[in-house]
C-alpha positions as CSV (number, residue, x, y, z in Angstrom):
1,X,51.4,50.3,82.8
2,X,50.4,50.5,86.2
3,X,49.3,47.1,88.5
4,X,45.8,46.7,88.7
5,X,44.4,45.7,92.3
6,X,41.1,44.9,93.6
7,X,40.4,47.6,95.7
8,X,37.6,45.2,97.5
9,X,41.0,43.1,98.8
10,X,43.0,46.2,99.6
11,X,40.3,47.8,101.8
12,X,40.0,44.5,103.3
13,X,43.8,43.7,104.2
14,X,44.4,46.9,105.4
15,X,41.2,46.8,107.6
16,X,43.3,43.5,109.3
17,X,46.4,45.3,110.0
18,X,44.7,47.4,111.5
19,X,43.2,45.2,114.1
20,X,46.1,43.1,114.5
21,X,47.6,46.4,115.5
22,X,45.0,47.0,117.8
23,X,44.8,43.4,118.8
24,X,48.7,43.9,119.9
25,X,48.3,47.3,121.8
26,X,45.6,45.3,123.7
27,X,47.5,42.6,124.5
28,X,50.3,44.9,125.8
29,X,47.9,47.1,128.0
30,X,45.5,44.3,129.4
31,X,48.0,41.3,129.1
32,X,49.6,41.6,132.8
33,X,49.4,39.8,135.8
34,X,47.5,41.0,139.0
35,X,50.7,41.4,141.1
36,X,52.2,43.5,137.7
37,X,48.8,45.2,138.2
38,X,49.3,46.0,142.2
39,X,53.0,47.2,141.2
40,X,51.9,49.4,139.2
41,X,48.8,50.6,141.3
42,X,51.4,51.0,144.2
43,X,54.1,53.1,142.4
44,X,51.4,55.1,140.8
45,X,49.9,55.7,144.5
46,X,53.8,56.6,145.6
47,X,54.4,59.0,143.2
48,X,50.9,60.7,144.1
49,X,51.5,60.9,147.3
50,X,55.4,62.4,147.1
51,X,54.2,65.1,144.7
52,X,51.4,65.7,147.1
53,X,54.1,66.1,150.1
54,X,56.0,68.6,148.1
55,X,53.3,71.3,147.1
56,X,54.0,74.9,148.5
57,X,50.7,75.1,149.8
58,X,49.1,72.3,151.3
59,X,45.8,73.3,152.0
60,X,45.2,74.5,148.1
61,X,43.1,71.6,146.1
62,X,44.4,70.2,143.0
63,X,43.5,72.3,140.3
């Protein structure tokens, strides 16, 4: 026979794995320091501006 459940509980635990998993994600994305922040603002700004230096046609806008 199969195991009965309470569907109530079910819906309930799976609604909190969900926002543990969110919870984590969020803790990952928002979870750095301000100089981590900066890094990543300045590599980010680095790698703009190399790809910008390397277009064929510098005076064309980005698309």
């Amino acid at each position: 026979m199969a195991e009965i459940i309470n569907l109530n509980k079910a819906r309930k635990a799976k609604a909190r794995l969900s926002a543990e998993q969110q919870a984590a994600e969020n803790r990952v994305r928002h979870g750095r320091s301000k100089a981590q922040k900066q890094q990543d603002a300045a590599a980010t700004e680095a790698m703009r501006r190399k790809l910008d230096g390397l277009r064929l046609d510098p005076s064309e806008p980005e698309a």
